[in-house]
C-alpha positions in Angstrom: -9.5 -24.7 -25.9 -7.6 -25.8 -22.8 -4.5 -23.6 -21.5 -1.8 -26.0 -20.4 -0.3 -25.2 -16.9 3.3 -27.2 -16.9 5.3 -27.9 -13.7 8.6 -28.5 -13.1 8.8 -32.1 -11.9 10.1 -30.8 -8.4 7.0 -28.7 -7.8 3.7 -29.9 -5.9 0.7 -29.6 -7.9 -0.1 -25.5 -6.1 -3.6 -26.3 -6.2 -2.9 -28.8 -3.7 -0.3 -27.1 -2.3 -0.9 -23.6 -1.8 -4.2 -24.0 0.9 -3.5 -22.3 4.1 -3.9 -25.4 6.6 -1.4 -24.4 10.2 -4.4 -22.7 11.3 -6.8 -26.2 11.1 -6.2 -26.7 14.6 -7.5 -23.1 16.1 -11.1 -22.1 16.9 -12.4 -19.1 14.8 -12.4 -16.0 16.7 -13.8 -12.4 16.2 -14.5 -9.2 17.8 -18.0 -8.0 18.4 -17.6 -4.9 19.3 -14.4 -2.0 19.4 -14.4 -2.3 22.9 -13.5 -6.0 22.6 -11.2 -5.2 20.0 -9.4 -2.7 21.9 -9.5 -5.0 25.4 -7.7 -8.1 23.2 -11.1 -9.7 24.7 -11.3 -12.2 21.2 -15.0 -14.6 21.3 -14.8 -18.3 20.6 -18.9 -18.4 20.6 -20.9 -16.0 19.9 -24.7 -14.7 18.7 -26.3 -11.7 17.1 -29.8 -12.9 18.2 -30.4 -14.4 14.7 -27.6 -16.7 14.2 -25.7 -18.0 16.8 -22.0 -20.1 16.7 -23.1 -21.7 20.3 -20.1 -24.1 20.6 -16.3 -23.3 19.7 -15.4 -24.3 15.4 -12.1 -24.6 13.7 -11.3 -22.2 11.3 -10.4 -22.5 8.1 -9.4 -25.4 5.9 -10.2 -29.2 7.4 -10.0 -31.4 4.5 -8.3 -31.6 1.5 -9.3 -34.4 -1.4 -7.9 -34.6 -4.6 -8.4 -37.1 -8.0 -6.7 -36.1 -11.8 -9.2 -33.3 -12.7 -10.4 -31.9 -9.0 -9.1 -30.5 -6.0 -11.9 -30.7 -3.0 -11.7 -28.7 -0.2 -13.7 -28.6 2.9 -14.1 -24.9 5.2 -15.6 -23.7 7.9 -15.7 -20.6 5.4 -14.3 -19.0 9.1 -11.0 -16.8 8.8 -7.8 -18.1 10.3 -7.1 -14.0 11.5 -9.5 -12.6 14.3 -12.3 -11.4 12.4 -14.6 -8.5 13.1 -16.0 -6.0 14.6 -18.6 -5.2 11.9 -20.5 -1.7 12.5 -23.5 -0.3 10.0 -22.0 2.7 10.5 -19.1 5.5 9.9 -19.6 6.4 13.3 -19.2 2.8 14.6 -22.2 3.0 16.8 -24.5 0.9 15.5 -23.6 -3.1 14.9 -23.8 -4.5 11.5 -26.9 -6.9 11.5 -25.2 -10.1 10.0 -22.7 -11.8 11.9 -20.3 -14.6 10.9 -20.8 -18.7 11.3 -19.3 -22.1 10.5 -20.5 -22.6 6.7 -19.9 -26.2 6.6 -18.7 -25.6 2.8 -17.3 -28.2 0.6 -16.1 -27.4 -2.9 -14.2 -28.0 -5.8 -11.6 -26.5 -8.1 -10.8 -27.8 -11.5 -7.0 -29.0 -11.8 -6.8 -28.5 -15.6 -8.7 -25.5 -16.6 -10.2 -24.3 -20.2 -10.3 -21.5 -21.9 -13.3 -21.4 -23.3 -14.1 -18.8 -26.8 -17.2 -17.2 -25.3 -16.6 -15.9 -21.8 -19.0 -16.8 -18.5 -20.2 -13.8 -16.8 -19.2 -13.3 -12.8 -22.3 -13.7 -10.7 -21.7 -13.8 -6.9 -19.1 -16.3 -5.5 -15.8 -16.4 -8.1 -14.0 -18.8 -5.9 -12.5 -19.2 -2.4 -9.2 -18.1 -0.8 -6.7 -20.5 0.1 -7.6 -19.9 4.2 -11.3 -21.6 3.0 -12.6 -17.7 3.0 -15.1 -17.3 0.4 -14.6 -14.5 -2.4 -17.6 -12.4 -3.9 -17.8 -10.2 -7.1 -17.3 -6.5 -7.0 -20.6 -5.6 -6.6 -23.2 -5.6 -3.7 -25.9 -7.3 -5.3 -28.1 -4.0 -5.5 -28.8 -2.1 -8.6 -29.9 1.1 -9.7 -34.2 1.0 -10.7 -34.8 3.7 -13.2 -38.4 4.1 -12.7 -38.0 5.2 -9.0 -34.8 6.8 -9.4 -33.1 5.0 -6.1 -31.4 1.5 -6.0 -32.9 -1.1 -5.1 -32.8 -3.3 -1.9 -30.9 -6.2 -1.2 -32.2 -9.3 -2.3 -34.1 -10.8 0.6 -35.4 -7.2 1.6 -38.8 -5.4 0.9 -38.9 -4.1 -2.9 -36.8 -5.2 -5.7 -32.8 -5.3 -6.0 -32.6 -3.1 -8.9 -32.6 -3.4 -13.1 -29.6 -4.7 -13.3 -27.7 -2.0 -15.8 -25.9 -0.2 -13.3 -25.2 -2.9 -10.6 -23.3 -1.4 -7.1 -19.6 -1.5 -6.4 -19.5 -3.4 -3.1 -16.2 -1.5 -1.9 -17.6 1.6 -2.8 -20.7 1.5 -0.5 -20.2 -1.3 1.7 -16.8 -1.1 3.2 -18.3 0.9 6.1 -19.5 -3.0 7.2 -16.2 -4.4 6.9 -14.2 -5.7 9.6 -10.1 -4.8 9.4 -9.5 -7.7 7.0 -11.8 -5.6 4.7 -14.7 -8.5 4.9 -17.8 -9.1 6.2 -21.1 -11.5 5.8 -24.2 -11.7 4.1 -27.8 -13.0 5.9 -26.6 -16.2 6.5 -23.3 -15.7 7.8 -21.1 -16.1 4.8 -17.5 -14.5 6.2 -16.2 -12.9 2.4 -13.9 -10.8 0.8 -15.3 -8.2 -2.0 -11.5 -6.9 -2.2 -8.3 -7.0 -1.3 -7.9 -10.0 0.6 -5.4 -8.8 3.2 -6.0 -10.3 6.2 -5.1 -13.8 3.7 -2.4 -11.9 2.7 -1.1 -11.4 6.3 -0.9 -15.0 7.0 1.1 -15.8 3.9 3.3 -13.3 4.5 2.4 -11.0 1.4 3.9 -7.4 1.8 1.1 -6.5 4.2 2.0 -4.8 8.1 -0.3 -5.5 11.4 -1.3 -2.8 13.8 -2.9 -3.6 16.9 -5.6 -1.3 17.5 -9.0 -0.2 16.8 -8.4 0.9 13.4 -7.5 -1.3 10.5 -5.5 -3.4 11.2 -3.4 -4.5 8.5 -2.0 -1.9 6.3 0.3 -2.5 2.6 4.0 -1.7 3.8 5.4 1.4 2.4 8.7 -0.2 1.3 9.1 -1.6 -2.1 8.4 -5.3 -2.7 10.8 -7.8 -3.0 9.0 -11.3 -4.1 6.4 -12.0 -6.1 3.4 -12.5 -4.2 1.9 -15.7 -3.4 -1.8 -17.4 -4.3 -4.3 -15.8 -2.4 -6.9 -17.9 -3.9 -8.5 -19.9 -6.5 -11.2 -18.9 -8.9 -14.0 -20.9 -9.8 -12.6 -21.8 -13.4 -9.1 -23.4 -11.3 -7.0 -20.2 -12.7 -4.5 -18.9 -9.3 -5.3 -15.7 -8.2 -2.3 -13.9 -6.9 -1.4 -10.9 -4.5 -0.9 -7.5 -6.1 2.7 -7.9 -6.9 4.2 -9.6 -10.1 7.2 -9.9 -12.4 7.5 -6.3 -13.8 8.0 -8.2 -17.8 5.0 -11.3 -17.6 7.9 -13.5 -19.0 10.5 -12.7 -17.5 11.7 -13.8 -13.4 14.3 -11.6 -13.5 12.8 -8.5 -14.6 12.0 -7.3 -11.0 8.8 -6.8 -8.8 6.3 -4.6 -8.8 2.4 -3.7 -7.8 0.4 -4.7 -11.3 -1.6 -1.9 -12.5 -5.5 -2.4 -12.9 -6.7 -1.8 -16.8 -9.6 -0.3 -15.8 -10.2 4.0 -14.9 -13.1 6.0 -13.7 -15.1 7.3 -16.7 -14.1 11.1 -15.7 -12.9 12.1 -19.1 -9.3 10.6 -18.9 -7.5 8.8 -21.4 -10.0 9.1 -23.5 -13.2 7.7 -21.2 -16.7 9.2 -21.6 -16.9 11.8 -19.0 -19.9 10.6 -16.9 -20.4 14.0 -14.8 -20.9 15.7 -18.3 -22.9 13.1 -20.5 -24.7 11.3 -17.8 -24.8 7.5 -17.1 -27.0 6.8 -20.9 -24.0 4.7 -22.2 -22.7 1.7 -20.8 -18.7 0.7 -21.2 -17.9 -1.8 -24.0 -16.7 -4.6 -21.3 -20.5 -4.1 -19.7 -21.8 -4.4 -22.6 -20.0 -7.4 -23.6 -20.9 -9.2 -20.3 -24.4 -7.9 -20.2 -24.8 -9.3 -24.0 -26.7 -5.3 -24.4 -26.3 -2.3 -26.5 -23.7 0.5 -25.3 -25.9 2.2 -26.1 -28.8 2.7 -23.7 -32.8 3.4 -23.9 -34.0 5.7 -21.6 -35.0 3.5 -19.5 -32.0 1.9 -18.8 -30.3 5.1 -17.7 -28.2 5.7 -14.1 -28.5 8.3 -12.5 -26.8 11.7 -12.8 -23.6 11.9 -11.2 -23.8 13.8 -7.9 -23.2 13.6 -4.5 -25.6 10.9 -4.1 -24.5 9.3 -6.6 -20.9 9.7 -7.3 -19.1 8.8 -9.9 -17.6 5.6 -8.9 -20.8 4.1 -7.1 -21.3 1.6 -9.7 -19.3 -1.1 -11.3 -20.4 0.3 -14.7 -18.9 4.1 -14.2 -15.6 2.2 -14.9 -13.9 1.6 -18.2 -11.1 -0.8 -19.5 -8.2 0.8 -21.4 -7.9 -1.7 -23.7 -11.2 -0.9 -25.4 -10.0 2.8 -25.8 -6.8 1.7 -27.6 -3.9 1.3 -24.9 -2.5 -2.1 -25.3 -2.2 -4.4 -22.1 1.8 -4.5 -21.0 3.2 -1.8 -23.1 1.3 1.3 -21.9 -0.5 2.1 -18.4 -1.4 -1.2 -17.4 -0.8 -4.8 -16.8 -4.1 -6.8 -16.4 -6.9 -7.5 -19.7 -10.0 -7.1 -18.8 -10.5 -10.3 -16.9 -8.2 -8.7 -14.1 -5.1 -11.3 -14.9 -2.4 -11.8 -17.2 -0.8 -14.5 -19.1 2.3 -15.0 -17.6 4.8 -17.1 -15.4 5.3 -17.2 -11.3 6.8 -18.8 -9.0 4.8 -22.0 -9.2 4.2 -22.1 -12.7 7.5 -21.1 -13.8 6.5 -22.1 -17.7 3.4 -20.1 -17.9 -0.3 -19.8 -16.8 -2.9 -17.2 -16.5 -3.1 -15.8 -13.8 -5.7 -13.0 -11.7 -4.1 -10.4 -9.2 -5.6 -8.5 -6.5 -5.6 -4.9 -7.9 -4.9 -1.5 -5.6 -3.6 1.2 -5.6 -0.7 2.8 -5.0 -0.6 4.0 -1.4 -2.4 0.5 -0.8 -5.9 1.0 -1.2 -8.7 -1.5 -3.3 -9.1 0.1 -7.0 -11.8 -2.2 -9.2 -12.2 -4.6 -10.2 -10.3 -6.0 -7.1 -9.7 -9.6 -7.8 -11.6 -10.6 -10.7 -13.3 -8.1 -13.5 -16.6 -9.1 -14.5 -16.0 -11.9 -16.5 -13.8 -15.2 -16.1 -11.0 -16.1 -18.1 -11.4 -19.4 -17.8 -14.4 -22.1 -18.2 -16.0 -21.9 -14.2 -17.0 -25.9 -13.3 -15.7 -25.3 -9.9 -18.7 -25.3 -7.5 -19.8 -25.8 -3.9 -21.0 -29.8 -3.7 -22.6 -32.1 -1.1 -20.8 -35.4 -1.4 -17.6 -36.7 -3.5 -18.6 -38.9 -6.0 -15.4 -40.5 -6.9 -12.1 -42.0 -5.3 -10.2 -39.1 -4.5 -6.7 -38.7 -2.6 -6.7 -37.6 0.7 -3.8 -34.5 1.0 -4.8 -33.3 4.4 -7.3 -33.8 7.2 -7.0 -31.3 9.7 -8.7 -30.1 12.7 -8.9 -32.9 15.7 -7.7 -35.2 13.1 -4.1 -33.4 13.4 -1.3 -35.3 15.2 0.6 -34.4 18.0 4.2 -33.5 16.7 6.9 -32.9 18.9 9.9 -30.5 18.8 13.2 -31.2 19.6 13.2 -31.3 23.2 15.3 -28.7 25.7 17.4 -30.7 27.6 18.4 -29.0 31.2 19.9 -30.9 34.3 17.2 -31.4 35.9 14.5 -31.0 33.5 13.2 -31.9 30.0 11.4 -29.0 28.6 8.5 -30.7 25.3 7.0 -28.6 23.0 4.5 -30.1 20.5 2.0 -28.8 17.8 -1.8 -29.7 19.0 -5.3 -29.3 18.8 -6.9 -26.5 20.3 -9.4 -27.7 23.1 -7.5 -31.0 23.4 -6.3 -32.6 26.5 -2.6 -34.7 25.9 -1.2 -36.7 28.1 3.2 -36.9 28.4 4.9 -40.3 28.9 8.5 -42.1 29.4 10.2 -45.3 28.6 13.7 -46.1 29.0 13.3 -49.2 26.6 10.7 -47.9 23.8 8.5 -50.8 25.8 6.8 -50.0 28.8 5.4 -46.7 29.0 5.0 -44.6 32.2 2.4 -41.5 32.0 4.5 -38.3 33.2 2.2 -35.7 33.2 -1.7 -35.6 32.1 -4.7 -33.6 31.3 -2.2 -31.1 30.0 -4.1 -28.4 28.4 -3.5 -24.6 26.6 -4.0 -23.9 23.0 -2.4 -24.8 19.8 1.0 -24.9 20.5 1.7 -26.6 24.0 4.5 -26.6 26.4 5.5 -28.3 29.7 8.9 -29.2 31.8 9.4 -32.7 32.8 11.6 -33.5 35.5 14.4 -35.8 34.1 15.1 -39.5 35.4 18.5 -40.8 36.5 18.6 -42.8 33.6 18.0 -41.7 29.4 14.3 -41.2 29.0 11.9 -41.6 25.5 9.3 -39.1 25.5 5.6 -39.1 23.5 3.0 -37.2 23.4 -0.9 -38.9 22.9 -4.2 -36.8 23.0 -6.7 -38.0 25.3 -9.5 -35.9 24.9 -11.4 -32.8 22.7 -13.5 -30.7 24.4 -17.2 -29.8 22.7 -17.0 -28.3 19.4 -18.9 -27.4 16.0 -18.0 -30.2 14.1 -20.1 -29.6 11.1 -18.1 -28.6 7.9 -16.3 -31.5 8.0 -17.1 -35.3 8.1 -14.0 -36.1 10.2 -15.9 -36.5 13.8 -19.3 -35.5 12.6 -21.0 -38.6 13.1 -18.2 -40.5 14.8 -18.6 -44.5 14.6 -18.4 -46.5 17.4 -17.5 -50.4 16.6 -19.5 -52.7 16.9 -22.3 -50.8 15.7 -21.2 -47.8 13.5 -21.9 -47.1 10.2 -21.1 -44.2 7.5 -21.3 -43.8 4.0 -18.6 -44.9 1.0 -16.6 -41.3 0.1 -17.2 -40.2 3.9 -14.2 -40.1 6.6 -15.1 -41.9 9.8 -13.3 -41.4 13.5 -14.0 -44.8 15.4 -13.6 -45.2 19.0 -13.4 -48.8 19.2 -14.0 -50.8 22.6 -12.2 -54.0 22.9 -13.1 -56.7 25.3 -11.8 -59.8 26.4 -11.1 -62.4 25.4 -8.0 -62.1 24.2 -6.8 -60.2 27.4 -6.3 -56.7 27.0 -3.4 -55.1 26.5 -1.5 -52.6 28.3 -3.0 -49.0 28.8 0.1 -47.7 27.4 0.5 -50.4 24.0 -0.5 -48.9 21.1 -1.8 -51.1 17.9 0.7 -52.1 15.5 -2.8 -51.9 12.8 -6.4 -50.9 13.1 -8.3 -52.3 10.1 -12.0 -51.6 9.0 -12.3 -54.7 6.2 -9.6 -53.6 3.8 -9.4 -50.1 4.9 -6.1 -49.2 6.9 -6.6 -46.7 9.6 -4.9 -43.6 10.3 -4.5 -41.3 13.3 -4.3 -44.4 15.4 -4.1 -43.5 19.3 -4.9 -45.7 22.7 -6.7 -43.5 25.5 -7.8 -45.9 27.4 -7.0 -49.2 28.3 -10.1 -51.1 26.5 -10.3 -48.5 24.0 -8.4 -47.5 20.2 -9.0 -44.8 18.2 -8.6 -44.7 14.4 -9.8 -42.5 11.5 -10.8 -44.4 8.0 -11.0 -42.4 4.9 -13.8 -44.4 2.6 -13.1 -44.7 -0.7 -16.6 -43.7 -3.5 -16.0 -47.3 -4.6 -15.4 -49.3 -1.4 -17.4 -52.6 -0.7 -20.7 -52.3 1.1 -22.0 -53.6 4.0 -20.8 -55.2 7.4 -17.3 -55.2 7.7 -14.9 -56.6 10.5 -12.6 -54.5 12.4 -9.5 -55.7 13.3 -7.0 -54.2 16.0 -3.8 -55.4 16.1 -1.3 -55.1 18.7 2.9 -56.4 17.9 4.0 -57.7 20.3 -0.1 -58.4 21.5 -3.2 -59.7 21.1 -5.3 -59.2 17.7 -9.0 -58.5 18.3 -11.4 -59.3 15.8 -14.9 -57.5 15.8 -17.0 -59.8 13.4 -19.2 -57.6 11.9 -18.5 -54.2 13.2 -19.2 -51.6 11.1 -21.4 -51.3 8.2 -20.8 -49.4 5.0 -23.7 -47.8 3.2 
């Protein structure tokens, strides 16, 4: 059964749309410790002694790829906000033992999702946010073992993980490890949200405040909302999930904003829930039981613990129930979201209706389970993490060095020109002038800072044209992305058909070569037009190819063409494999 997600004809496709990309062009950064935190003294590289980000990565979202049934999207899994410190601790004195690096990810998200009739059970990743931060399952991966009475380790550790029946709420017992975007990282460095997603949420502006200082630092505003709140992420099964604020009536635009009100409650004898304390853990609620594909109804063997301070009622994912199997009816009573942790309903960029999941908490701001997804997805998951892309696909946004230099409107004074331009962290740009759009005279050079750069040019006599061209990156991590990775250089180079290519072409005469300032009217690799064309050097061109899946192979010419100018042809230059 497919749900139909209509646009308005005015409205980009969101799953294209909604990624978080201004950040491309910034290295990841994070805190080690609270003394750095406190000091403002952010880390750019960094090591734990087991894994080790040695040279400076972008964070984020580099690549976006898109055909008529998938949106592919390439991460550095690294947050776009300062992440970290992480401590093992309540007492902050002791480091947690994973730290966070580049995950070279790339994935995909279904653009039409199904609805299929018997539902996929959640198991580890349910999707990624739209900075290219992975998203986890409420639980920790460690379950309760019955037949030593303690839960079990985590996988990878001595001993096993647990039976499975009462599985760990990961807010519950491991938010002492999460930095003040409530995330943290597994053994290999995956950076990942368990809940609320609020450092995301930040960045897009979603009713969340920042407060510099050692503790957390982003906090839900106290006022009431105002807007709906944006996509946060996509799930696996290509289903938004949004912020915890929606349309008070699911069909209705009008009907006000408000926080959307989890279905499930803690199994403490309220509205109707088996009180745990009382009965013990013996019975399992109907959505576990559904998910699990078990009895409520639990053998001996497959009992929790009793509820007591060591194991409070809460601790597992399985101590909660949903309303909606205790008779309250989704909308009309307590609650807004089914047991999925979404709602049919329209929003902003599905003004005609989707379903949709929310990030649930409560009300004075804190994560309440399930958190973004319950255990179970709506939808049919076929969204996955991949290798290569097998078909021709769309290219929506490359990002990282791959971004161009744009230029604000300059501030004209009378005696200097004051440029401001977007650019690449770590790159070196070099300012020139022409009073005829012709000849071009460098102005200033090896101008360096961060992403956003700034510098005063004195004015001529006579009304100048200004541009801006990068001339160099320094060193970074370029794997998670293809753009750079294994950078071609023609004649000689060589990549592989659905791969993006950055070649730094040499040109020699004859024909003679052309000024250092010209710039190629065209930079063709056989009948592949390049993008991201630039001229550093007099005997050398820059230009970025995207391959298509179906694209001839073998040896193809290059061609650089400069109008007015010489047109070099390298017979032979590149080879696709």
């Amino acid at each position: 059964m497919g749900w139909g997600m209509k646009l308005r004809a005015d409205i980009v496709d969101p799953h294209i749309s909604s990624w978080i990309t201004n950040y491309s062009g910034k290295y990841a950064r994070l805190f080690q410790t609270d003394a750095q935190l406190a000091g403002g003294l952010s880390k750019t590289t960094w090591t734990n002694g087991s894994l080790s980000q040695s040279l400076p990565v972008y964070s984020g979202v580099q690549e976006i790829y898109s055909s008529s049934n998938w949106v592919y999207v390439r991460s550095t899994g690294l947050g776009s906000h300062t992440m970290g410190p992480w401590y093992n601790d309540a007492t902050r004195t002791t480091l947690f033992v994973n730290i966070a690096v580049n995950q070279r990810v790339l994935f995909r998200i279904p653009r039409i999702p199904t609805v299929p009739s018997t539902k996929v059970t959640v198991g580890g990743d349910i999707g990624y946010f739209v900075d290219g931060v992975d998203g986890f399952d409420s639980r920790d991966a460690v379950s309760y073992i019955n037949s030593t009475g303690v839960d079990g380790n985590p996988p990878g550790g001595a001993g096993s993980s647990g039976d499975g029946v009462w599985n760990r709420d990961a807010y519950k017992n491991e938010a002492v490890t999460f930095d003040p975007a409530l995330a943290h990282q597994q053994d290999t460095g995956v950076y990942h949200y368990h809940a609320n997603p609020i450092a995301t949420r930040y960045l897009l502006g979603d009713h969340v405040a920042f407060t510099a200082g050692i503790t957390n630092g982003y906090i839900e505003r106290t006022n009431a909302p105002t807007q709906h709140s944006p996509i946060v992420g996509w799930a696996k099964d290509g289903f938004p999930i949004y912020g915890p604020y929606g349309y008070s009536v699911s069909n209705d635009a009008s009907s006000g904003i408000r926080r959307m009100v989890s279905g499930f409650v803690l199994r403490n004898g309220q509205y109707g829930t088996t009180n745990l304390a009382s009965t013990g853990r013996t019975t399992l609620p109907a959505w576990a039981a559904r998910a699990g594909n078990r009895s409520a109804t639990l053998v001996s063997t497959s009992y929790g613990p009793a509820v007591s301070t060591s194991f409070p009622l809460g601790r597992y994912t399985e101590d909660n129930d949903y309303l909606g199997d205790l008779g309250f009816v989704q909308g009309t009573n307590t609650f807004d979201l089914d047991e999925y942790n979404g709602r049919i309903c329209i929003t902003p960029e599905f003004p005609t209706g989707t379903y949709a999941y929310f990030v649930t908490i409560t009300s004075n701001g804190l994560p309440t389970y399930p958190y973004n997804l319950g255990k179970q997805y709506y939808g049919n998951p076929t969204g996955s993490t991949i290798q290569t892309i097998s078909e021709t696909v769309t290219t929506n946004f490359l990002g990282g060095t791959n971004i161009m230099a744009r230029l604000s409107t300059p501030t004209v004074a009378p005696s200097t020109v004051t440029l401001l331009w977007s650019a690449v962290e770590g790159g070196t740009y070099r300012v020139e002038t022409s009073s005829t759009l012709t000849n071009w005279t460098p102005k200033a050079t090896n101008v360096a800072q961060g992403i956003s750069l700034q510098t005063n040019i004195t004015r001529g006599s006579t009304p100048e044209f200004y541009r801006v061209a990068r001339t160099a990156v320094a060193s970074f991590d370029n794997a998670g992305t293809n753009v750079f990775s294994t950078p071609g250089f023609a004649p000689g180079g060589s990549a592989s058909r659905g791969s993006t290519v950055t070649l730094l072409i040499t040109l020699t005469a004859p024909p003679t070569l052309p000024p250092a300032n010209a710039m190629p009217a065209s930079i063709t690799l056989g009948s592949i037009a390049g993008t991201g064309i630039s001229h550093p050097s007099t005997n050398m061109v820059q230009a970025t190819f995207v391959i298509p899946a179906n694209a001839s192979t073998g040896s193809q010419n290059v061609i650089v063409t400069f109008s007015p100018g010489p047109t070099y042809t390298l017979t032979g230059g590149f080879t696709i494999n």
